[in-house]
C-alpha positions as CSV (number, residue, x, y, z in Angstrom):
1,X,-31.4,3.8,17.7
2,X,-34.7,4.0,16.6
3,X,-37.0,0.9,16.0
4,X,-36.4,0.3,12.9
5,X,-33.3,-2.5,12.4
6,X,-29.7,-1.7,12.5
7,X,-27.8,-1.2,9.7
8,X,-24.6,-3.3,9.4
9,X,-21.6,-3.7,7.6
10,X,-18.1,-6.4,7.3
11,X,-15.0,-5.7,6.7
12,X,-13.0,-9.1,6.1
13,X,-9.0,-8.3,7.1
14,X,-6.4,-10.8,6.1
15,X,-4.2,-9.9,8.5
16,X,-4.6,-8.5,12.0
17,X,-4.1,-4.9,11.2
18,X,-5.0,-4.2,7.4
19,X,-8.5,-3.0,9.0
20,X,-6.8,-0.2,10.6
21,X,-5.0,0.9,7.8
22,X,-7.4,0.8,5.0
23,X,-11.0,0.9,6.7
24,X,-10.3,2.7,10.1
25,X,-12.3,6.0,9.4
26,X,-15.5,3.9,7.3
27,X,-15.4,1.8,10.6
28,X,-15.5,5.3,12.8
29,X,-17.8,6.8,10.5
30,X,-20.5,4.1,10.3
31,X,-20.6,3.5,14.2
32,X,-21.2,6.9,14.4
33,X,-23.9,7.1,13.1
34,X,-25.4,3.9,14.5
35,X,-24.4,1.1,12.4
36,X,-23.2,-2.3,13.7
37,X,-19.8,-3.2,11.9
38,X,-18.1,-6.7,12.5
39,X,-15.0,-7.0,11.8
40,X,-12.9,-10.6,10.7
41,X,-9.0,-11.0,11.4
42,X,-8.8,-14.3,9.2
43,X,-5.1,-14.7,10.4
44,X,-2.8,-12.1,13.3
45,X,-0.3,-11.5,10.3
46,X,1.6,-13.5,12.3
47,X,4.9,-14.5,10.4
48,X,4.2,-12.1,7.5
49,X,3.8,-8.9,9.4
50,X,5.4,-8.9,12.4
51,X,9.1,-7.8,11.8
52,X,9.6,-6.0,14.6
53,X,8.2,-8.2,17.2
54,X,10.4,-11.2,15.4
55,X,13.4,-8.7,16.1
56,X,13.1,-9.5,19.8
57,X,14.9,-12.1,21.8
58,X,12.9,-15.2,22.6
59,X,10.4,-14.4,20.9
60,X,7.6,-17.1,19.7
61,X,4.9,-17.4,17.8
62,X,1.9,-17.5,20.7
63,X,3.7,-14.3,22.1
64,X,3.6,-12.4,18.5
65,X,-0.2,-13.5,18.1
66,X,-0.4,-12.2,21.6
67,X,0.7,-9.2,21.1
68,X,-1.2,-8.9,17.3
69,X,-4.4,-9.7,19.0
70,X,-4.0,-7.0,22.1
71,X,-3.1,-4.2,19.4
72,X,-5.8,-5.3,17.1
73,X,-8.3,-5.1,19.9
74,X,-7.5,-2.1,21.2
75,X,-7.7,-0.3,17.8
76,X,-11.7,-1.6,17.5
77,X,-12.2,-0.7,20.8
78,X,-11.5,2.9,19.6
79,X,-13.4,2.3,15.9
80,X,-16.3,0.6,17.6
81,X,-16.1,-2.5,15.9
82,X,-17.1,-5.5,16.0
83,X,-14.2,-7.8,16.2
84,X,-13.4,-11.4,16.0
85,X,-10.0,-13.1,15.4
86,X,-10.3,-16.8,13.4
87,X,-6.8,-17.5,13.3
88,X,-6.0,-19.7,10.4
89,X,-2.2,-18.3,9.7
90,X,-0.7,-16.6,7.5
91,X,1.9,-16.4,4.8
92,X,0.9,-19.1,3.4
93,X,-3.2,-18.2,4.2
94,X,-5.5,-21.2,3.2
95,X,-8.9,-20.6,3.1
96,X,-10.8,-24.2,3.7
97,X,-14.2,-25.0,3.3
98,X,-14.9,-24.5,7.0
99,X,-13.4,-21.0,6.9
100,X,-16.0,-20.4,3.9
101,X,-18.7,-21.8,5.1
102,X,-18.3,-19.9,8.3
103,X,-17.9,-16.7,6.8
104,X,-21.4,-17.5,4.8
105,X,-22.8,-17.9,7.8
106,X,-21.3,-14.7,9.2
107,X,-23.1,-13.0,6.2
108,X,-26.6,-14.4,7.0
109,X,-26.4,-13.8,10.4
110,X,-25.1,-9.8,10.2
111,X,-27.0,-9.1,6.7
112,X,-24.6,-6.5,6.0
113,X,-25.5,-3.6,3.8
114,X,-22.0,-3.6,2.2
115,X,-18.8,-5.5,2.5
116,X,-15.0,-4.1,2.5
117,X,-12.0,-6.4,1.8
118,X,-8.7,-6.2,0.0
119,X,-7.6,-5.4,-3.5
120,X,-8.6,-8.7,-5.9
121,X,-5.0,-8.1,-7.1
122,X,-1.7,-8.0,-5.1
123,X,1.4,-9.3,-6.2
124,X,3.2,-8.6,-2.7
125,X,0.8,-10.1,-0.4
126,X,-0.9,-12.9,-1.8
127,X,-2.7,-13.2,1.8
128,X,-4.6,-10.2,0.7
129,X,-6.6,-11.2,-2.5
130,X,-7.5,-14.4,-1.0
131,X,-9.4,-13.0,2.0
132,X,-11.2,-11.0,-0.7
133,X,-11.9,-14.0,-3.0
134,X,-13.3,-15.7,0.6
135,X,-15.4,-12.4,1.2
136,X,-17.2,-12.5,-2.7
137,X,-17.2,-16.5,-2.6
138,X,-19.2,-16.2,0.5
139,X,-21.5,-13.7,-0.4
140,X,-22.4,-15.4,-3.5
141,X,-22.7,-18.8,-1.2
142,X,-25.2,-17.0,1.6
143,X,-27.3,-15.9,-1.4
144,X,-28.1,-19.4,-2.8
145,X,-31.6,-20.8,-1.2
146,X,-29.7,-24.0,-2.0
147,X,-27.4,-23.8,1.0
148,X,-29.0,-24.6,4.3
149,X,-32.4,-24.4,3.1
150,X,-34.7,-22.8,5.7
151,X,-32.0,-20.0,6.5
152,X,-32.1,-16.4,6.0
153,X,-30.2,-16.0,2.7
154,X,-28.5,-12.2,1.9
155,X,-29.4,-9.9,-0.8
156,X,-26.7,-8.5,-2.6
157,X,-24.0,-6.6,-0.3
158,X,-22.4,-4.0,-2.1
159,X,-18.6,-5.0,-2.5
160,X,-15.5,-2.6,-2.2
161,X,-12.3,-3.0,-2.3
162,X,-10.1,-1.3,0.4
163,X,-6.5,0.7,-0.8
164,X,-3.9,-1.5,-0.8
165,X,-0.1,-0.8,-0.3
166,X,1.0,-0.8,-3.9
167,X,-2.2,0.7,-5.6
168,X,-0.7,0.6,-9.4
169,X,1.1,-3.0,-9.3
170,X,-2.5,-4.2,-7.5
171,X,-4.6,-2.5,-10.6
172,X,-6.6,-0.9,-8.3
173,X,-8.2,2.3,-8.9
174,X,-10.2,4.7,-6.4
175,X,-13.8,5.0,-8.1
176,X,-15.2,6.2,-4.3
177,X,-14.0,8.1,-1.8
178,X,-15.5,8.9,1.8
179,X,-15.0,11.9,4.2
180,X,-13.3,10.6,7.1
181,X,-12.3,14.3,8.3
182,X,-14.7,13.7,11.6
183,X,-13.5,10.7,12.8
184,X,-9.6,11.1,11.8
185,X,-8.8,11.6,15.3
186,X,-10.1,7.8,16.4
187,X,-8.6,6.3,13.4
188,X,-5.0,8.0,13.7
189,X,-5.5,6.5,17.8
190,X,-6.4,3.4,16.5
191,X,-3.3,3.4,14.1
192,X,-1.2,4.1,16.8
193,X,-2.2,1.0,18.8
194,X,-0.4,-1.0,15.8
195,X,3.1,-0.6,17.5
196,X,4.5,-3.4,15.5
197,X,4.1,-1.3,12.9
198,X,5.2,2.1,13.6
199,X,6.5,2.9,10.3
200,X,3.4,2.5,8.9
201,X,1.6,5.7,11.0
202,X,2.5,8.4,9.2
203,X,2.8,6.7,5.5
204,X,-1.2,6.0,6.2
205,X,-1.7,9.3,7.2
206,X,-0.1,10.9,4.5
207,X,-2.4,8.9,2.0
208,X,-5.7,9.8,4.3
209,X,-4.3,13.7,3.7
210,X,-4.0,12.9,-0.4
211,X,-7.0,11.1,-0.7
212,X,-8.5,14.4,1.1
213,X,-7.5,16.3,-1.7
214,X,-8.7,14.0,-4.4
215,X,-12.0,13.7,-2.6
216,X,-12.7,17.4,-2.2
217,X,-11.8,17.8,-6.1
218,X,-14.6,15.5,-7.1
219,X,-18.0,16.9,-4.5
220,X,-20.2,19.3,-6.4
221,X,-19.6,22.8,-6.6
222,X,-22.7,23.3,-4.1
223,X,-21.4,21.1,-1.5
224,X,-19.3,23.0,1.5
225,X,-17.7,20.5,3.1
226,X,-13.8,20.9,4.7
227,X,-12.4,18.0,3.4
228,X,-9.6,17.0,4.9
229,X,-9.1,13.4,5.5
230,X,-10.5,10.5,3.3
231,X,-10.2,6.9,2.8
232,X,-10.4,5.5,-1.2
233,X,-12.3,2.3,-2.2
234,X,-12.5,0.8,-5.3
235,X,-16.1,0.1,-5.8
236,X,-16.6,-3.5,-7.3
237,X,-20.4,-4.3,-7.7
238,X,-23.1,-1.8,-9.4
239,X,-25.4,0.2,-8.2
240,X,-29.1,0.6,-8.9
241,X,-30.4,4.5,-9.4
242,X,-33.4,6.2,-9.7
243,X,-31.5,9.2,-11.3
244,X,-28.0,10.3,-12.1
């Protein structure tokens, strides 16, 4: 790194795996070239997204959260995130004001450039737009000079929304795409670290493949670039130009 400060970036995950799915290559990609991203687990997806492990004899809850945390870890190991795990359930997820007020503080401290959380809408995993309602709450929060006067407050993050499951029920729509082709190798390792969710792999490869296509149909005709892979976010906040 040179001297001038690191950039950084948060990706706030409902659940202990929907980082890996949805942000895996902008988590590769960033690292790469030098960026810090932290990465928050609010909950291990615990009840809601642990079929398999609840298929198993004996099994209890510590063991499942166990097991969610050692796969989750792994997979940031190979990203080069950031990660921290603040365990406060799942299905039902509450987000109290200690959770938020923590997470504000996580945004003054890291001053991330942008942020990436879930879809604002999803009618199969109500989990999911709350962990994005915490992410913009906060960032609003960490930007008042009215909240812990003396701190550091943020500027203005830019916001996206990662892909969820059911893009059309969740009314979200990709307005962004990124080229993940160079780092598809480390996200596909990190998705197979998820092994209580094995039948997830290849459905979230098969949307890094279309979203390839869709991304190489929209770069200018001057740019040569192979696209391959890609990840699609749904770009939330505006953006100030110079020029179009």
């Amino acid at each position: 790194m040179s001297n001038q400060a690191q950039k950084t970036a948060l990706v706030v995950s409902a659940h202990s795996a929907d980082f890996v799915w949805r942000a895996g290559g902008a988590i590769a990609a960033h690292v790469k070239q030098g960026w810090k991203v932290k990465i928050i687990c609010l909950s291990y997806g615990e009840r809601g997204e642990s079929a398999k492990l609840w298929r198993k004899p004996n099994m209890t809850l510590e063991q499942v959260k166990l097991v969610r945390e050692r796969e989750a870890r792994a997979a940031a190991e190979i990203l080069g995130g950031d990660i921290e795990f603040w365990d406060i359930r799942d299905y039902p997820m509450r987000i109290d004001e200690a959770t938020l007020f923590r997470l504000v503080e996580t945004y003054r401290q890291l001053q991330p450039e942008f942020v990436l959380s879930h879809s604002e809408r999803d009618p199969y995993n109500f989990d999911h737009p709350l962990a994005m309602r915490a992410a913009q709450e906060a960032r609003i929060i960490a930007q008042a000079e009215g909240h812990n006067p003396g701190e550091t407050i943020i500027g203005a993050p830019s916001v996206y929304a990662f892909e969820p499951h059911q893009t059309e029920q969740c009314h979200w729509e990709p307005n962004t795409f990124l080229d993940i082709s160079d780092v598809w190798d480390l996200k596909r390792q990190a998705i197979e670290c998820m092994e209580g969710q094995e039948h997830l792999w290849d459905y979230y490869t098969r949307v890094a493949l279309q979203r390839g296509v869709q991304a190489k149909r929209n770069i200018g005709i001057t740019a040569k670039r192979a696209i391959q892979y890609a990840e699609g976010y749904m770009k939330l906040t505006p953006i100030v130009v110079h020029h179009l």
